[in-house]
C-alpha positions as CSV (number, residue, x, y, z in Angstrom):
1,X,20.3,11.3,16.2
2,X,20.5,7.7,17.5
3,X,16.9,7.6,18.8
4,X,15.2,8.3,15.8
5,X,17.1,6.3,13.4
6,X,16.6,3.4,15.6
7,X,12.6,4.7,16.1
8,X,12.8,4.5,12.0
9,X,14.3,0.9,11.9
10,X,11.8,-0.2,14.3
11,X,8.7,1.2,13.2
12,X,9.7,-0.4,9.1
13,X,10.1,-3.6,10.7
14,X,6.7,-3.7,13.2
15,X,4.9,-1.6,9.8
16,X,6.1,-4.4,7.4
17,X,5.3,-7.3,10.2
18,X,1.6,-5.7,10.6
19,X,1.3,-5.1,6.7
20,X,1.6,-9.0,5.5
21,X,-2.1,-8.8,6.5
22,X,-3.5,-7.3,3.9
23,X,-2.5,-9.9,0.5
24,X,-2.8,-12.6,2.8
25,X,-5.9,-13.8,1.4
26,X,-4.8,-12.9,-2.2
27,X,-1.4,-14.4,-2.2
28,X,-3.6,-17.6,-1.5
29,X,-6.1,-17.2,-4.0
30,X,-5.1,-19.9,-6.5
31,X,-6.2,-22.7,-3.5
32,X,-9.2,-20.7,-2.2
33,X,-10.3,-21.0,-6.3
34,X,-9.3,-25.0,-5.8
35,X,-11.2,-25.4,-2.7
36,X,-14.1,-23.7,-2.4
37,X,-14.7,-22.9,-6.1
38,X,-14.7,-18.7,-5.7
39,X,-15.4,-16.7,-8.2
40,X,-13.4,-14.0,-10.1
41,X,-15.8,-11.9,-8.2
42,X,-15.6,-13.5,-4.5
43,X,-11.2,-13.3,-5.4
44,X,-11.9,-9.4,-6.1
45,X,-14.1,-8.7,-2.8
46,X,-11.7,-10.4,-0.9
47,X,-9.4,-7.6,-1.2
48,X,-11.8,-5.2,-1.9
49,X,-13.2,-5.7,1.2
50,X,-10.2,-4.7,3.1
51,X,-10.0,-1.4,1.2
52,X,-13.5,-0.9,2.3
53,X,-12.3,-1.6,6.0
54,X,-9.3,0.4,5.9
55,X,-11.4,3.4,4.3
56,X,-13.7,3.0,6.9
57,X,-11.5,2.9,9.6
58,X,-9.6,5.7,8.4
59,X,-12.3,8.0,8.0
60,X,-13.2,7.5,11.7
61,X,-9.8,8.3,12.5
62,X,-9.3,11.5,10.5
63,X,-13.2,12.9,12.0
64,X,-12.1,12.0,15.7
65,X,-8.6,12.9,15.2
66,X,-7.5,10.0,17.0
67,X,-4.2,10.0,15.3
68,X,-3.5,13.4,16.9
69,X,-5.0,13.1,20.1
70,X,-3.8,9.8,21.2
71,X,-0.2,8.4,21.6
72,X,0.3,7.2,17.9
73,X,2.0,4.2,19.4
74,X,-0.4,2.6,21.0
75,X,-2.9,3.7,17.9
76,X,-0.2,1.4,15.8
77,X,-0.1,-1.3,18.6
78,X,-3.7,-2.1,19.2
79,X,-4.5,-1.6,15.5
80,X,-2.0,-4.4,14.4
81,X,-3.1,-7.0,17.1
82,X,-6.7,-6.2,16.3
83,X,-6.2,-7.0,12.9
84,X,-4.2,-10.3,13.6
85,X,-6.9,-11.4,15.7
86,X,-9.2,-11.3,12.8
87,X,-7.1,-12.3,10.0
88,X,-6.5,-15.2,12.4
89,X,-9.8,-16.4,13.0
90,X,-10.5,-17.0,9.1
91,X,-8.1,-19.3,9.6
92,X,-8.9,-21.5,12.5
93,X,-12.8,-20.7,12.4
94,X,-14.9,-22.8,9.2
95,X,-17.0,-19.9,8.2
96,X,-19.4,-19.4,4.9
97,X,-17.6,-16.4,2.5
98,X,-20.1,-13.6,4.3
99,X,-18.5,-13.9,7.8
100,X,-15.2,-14.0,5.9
101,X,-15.7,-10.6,4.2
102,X,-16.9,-9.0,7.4
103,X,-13.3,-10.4,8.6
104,X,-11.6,-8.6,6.1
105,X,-12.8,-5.6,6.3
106,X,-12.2,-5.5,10.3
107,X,-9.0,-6.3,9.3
108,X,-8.5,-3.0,6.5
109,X,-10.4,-1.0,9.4
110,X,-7.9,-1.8,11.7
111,X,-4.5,-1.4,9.3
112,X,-6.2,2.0,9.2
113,X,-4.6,2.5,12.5
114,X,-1.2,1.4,11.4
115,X,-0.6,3.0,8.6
116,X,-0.9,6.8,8.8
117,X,-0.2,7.0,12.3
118,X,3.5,5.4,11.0
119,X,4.2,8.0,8.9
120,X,2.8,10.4,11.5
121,X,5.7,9.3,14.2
122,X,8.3,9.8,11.4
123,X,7.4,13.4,10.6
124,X,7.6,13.7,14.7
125,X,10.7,12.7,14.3
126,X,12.4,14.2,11.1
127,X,12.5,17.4,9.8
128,X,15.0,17.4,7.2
129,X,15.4,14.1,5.6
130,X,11.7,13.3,5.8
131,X,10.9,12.1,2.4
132,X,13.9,9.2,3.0
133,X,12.7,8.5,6.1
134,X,8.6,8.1,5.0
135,X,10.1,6.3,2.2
136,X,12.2,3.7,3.9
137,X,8.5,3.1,5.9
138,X,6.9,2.8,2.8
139,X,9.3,0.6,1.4
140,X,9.0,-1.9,4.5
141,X,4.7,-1.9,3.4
142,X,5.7,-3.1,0.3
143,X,8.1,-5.9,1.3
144,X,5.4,-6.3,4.1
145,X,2.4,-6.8,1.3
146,X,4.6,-8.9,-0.9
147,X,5.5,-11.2,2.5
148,X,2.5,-13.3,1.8
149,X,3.6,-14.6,-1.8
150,X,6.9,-15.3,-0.9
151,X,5.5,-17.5,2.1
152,X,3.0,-18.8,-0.2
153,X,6.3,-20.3,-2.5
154,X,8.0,-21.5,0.5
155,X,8.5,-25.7,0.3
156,X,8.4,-25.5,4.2
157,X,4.3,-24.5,3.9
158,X,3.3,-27.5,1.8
159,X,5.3,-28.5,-1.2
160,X,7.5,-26.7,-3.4
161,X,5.3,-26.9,-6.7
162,X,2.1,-27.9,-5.2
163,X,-0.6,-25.7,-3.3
164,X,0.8,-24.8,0.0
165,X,-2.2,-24.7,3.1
166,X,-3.8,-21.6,2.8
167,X,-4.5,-21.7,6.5
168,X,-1.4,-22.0,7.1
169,X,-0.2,-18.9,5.6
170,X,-2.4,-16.7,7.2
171,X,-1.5,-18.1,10.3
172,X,1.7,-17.4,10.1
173,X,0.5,-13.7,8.7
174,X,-1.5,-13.2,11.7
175,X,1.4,-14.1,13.6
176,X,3.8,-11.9,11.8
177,X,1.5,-8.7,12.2
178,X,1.1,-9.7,16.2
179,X,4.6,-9.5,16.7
180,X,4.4,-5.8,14.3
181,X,2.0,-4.9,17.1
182,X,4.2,-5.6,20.2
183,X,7.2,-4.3,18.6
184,X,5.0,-1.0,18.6
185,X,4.1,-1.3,22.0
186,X,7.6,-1.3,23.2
187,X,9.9,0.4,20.7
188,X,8.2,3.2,19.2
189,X,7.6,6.3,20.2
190,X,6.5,10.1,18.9
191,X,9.5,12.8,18.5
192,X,10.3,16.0,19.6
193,X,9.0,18.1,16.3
194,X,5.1,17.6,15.9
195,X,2.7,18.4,19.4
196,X,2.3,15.3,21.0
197,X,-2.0,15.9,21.4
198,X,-3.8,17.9,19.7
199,X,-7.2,19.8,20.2
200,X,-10.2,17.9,18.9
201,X,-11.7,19.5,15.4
202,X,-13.4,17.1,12.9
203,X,-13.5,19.8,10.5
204,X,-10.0,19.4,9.4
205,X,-10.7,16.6,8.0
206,X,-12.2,18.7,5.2
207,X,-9.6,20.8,4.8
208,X,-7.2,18.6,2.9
209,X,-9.2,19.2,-0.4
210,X,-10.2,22.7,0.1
211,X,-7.0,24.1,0.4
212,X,-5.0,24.5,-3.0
213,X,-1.7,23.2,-2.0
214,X,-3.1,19.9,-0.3
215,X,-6.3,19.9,-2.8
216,X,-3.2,19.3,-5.7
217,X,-1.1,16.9,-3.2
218,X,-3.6,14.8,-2.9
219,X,-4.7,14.7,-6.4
220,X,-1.4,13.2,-7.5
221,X,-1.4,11.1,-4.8
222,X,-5.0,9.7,-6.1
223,X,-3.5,9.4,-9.6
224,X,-0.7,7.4,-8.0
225,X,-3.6,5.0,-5.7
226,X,-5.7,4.2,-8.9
227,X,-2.8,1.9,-10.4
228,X,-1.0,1.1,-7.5
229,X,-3.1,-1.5,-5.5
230,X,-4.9,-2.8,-9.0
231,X,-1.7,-3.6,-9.7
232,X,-0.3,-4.9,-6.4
233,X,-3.4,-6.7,-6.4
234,X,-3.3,-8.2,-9.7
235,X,-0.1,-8.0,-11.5
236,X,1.0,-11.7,-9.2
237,X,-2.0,-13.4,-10.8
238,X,-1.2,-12.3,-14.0
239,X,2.5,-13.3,-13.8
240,X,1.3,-16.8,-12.1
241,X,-0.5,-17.0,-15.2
242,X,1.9,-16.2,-17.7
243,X,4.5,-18.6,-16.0
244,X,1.7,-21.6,-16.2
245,X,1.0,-21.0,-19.2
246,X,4.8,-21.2,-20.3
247,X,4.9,-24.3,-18.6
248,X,6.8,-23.1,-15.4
249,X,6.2,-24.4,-12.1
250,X,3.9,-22.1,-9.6
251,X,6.8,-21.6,-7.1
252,X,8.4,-19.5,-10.4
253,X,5.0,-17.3,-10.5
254,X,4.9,-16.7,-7.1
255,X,8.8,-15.6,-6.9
256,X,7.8,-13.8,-9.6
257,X,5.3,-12.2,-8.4
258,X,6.6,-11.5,-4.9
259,X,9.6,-9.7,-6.6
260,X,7.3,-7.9,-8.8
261,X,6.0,-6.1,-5.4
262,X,8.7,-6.1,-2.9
263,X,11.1,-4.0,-5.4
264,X,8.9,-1.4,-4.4
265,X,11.1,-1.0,-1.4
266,X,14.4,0.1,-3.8
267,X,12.0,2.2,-5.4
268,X,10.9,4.2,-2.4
269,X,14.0,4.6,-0.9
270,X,15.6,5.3,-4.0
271,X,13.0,8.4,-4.3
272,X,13.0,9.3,-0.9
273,X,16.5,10.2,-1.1
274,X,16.3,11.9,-4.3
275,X,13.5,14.0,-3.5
276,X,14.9,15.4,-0.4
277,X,17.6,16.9,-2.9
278,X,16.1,17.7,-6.3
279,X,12.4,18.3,-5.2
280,X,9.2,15.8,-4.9
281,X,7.0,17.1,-7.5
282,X,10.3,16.6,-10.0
283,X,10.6,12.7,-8.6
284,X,7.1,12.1,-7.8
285,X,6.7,12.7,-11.8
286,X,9.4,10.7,-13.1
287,X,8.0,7.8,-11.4
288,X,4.7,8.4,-12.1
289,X,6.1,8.7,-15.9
290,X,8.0,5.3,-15.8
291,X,4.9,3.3,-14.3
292,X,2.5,4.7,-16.0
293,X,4.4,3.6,-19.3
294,X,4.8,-0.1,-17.7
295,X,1.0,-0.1,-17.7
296,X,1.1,0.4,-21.3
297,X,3.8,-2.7,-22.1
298,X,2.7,-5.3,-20.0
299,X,-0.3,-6.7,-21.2
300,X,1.6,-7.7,-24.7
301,X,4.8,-9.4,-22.6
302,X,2.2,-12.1,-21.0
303,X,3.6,-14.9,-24.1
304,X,7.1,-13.8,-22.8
305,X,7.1,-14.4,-18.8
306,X,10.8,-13.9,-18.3
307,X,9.8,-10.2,-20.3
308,X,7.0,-9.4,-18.6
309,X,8.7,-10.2,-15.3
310,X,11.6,-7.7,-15.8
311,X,9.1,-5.1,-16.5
312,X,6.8,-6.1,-13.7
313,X,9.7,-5.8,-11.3
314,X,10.3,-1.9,-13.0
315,X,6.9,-1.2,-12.7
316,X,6.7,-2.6,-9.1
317,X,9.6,-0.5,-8.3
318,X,8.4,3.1,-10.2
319,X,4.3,2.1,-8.9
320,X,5.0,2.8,-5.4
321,X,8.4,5.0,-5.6
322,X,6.3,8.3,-5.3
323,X,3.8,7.1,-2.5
324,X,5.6,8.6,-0.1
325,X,6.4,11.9,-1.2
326,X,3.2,12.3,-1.7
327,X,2.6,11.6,2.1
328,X,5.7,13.8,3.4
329,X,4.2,16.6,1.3
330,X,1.1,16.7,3.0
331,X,3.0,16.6,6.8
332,X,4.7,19.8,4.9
333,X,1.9,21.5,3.7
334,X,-0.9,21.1,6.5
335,X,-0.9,22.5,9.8
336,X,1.5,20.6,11.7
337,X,-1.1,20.0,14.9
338,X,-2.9,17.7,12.8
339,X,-0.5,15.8,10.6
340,X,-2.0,12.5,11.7
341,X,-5.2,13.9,10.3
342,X,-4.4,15.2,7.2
343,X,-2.1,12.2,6.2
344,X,-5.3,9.7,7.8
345,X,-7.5,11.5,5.1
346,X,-5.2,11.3,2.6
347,X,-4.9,7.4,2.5
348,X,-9.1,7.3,3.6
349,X,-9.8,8.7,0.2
350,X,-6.9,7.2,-1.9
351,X,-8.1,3.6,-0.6
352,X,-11.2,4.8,-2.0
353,X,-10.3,5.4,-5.2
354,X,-8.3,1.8,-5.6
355,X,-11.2,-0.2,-4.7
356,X,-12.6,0.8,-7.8
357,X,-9.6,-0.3,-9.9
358,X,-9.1,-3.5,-8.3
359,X,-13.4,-3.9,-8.9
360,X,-12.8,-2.7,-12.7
361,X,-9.6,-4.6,-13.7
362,X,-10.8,-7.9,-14.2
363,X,-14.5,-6.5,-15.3
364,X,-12.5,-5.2,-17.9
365,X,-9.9,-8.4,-18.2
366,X,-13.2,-10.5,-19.4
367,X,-14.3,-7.4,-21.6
368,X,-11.7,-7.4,-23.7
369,X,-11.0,-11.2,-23.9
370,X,-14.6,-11.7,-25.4
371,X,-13.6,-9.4,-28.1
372,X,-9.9,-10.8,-28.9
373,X,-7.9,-7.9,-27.1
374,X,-7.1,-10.5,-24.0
375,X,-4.0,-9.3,-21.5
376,X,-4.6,-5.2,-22.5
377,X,-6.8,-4.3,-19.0
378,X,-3.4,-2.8,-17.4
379,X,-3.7,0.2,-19.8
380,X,-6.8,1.6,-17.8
381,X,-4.0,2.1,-15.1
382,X,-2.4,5.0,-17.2
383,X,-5.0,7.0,-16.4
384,X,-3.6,7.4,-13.2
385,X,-0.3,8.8,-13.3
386,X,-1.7,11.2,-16.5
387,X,-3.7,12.8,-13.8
388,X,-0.8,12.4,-10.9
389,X,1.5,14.5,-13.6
390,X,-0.9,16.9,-13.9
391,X,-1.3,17.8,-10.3
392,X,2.2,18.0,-9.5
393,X,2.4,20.2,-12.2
394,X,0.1,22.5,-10.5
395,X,1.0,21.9,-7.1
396,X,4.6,23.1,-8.1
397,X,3.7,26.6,-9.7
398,X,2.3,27.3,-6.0
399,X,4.0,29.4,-4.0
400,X,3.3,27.1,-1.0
401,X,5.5,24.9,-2.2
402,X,8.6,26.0,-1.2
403,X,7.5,24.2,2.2
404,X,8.6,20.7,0.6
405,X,12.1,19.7,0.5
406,X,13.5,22.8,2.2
407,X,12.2,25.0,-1.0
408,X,13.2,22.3,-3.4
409,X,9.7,22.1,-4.4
């Protein structure tokens, strides 16, 4: 019992260590624009081009099965130093906004290796009390993706109202997610409850959307992915915004903005437990629900920042709250040789998905300002958790879903 709460404790920390790489370069947007004069464009590939990466590298993972066939610590362990290695040389290396991109998406490629292979180890580990467990882990990701804004605000990092070093930041990042990776290396290890390797067969892979009860899993889960990173993504340049425009100072914004993602990690916990009792399709639903109405309120609260934070920090906890039930139903629902696999897949094709929400957003954002409907973009989020409802609608009336939550459904 000892073993794998520490293993849990652990793993958060090195996931959430590891996971500061991905905003890095987003957090510090607002002095990339001052310096070298990017584009709204450039800003978006910056992170698009880690989704790329990560759906890359994920998809080579779930076809090889590497995530089942290897010790998933050392997957999570070389992954993270990998991608600290890359995020770090963008910092110490002067190179043209090509090289960059290729940087960043070695670096999604490689969080591909830290992310599902996580929640594999904690389904190794737990068998009742999963969704908690998968939750706290996905809570640490969100704390560990906001890290980068709330370094970004720091006075120690250049200033307390000015334009901190961006370097800087993703040095200490890449720092951060090196330490993730040794903390891995030396802490972590797979339980007693999932085969620890598993035959090679790249045609499982395929059988996470031909099968009715993961088809309908991963559905809501790609409802949930097509507003969560648009609005991880975007949501702390809009509330930067709304806090200059009030007059604020930027450190305001970027608290904002920080707490805006990080209450994810209440959220997820929050859900984790109560899903384990009253069911995941029931609380994947409800927060699917209460963010997808955030979508609809926020664009009008952008006059009121104090507002629009308040709800930001709602939606930030509700956007992310059913991300990992989704995940702990598929390590329910799929043949348990290749959870590594099917959950690998899973985030492979949601990742997908979000790159073409974080692409469309500010498409949209110019769209609508042109035509005097500035600040509504966030409703094209909705969408999202309509079609996450739906599919846990249908995933419940299955009878393979009394596998989830001990029958809870």
């Amino acid at each position: 019992m000892q073993l794998k709460w520490r293993t849990l404790w652990l793993l958060s920390l090195a996931e959430l260590l590891a996971m500061t790489l991905w905003f890095s370069m987003s957090a510090v947007a607002p002095q990339l624009r001052a310096e070298l004069s990017l584009t709204t464009t450039a800003e978006s590939s910056l992170t698009m081009s880690v989704q790329a990466g990560f759906v890359f590298g994920a998809l080579i993972i779930a076809v090889l099965n590497l995530a089942d066939r290897f010790p998933a610590h050392h997957l999570i362990s070389i992954c993270a130093l990998l991608g600290a290695a890359f995020n770090l040389a963008i910092a110490i290396v002067d190179l043209p906004l090509a090289a960059v991109l290729v940087l960043r998406f070695l670096t999604g490629a490689s969080l591909a290796g830290v992310y599902p292979p996580g929640m594999k180890v904690l389904a190794s580990w737990f068998t009742s009390g999963r969704g908690l467990a998968i939750g706290i882990l996905v809570g640490a990701l969100s704390i560990g993706n906001a890290g980068p804004h709330l370094l970004n605000a720091f006075p120690v990092f250049g200033g307390s109202d000015g334009l901190p070093p961006w370097r800087t930041i993703l040095i200490a990042v890449s720092v951060q997610a090196a330490i993730g990776g040794i903390l891995a290396a030396l802490f972590v290890r797979s339980g007693p409850h999932l085969p620890q390797r598993s035959a090679f067969d790249w045609r499982y892979a395929g059988k996470v959307f031909t099968d009715p009860p993961l088809r309908f899993a991963n559905f809501g889960y790609l409802g949930h992915m097509w507003e969560l990173y648009a609005m991880w993504t975007w949501a702390p340049m809009f509330l930067l915004s709304a806090w200059g425009a009030a007059g604020a100072g930027n450190t305001v914004g970027r608290h904002a903005g920080f707490a805006a993602i990080a209450a994810g990690a209440i959220g997820c916990v929050l859900a984790g437990a109560l899903a384990d009792q009253m069911g995941r399709t029931l609380i994947a639903s409800a927060s699917l629900c209460a963010s997808g109405m955030c979508c609809l309120i926020v664009g009008p609260l952008f006059g009121a920042p104090a507002a629009l934070t308040f709800i930001c920090v709602i939606w930030g906890a509700a956007v992310v709250a059913d991300s990992a039930q989704f995940s702990t139903a598929i390590s329910e629902l799929c043949d348990q040789r290749y959870v590594g696999t099917a959950l690998t897949m899973q985030t492979c094709s949601g990742f997908l998905l979000t790159s073409v929400s974080i692409w469309l957003l500010p498409e949209l954002r110019e769209f609508t300002a042109a035509r005097g409907l500035a600040n509504h973009e966030f409703a094209l989020l909705a969408l999202g958790p309509v079609f996450g409802v739906w599919s846990m609608w249908r995933l419940r009336r299955l009878p393979e879903a009394v596998k989830m939550a001990g029958g809870r459904r």
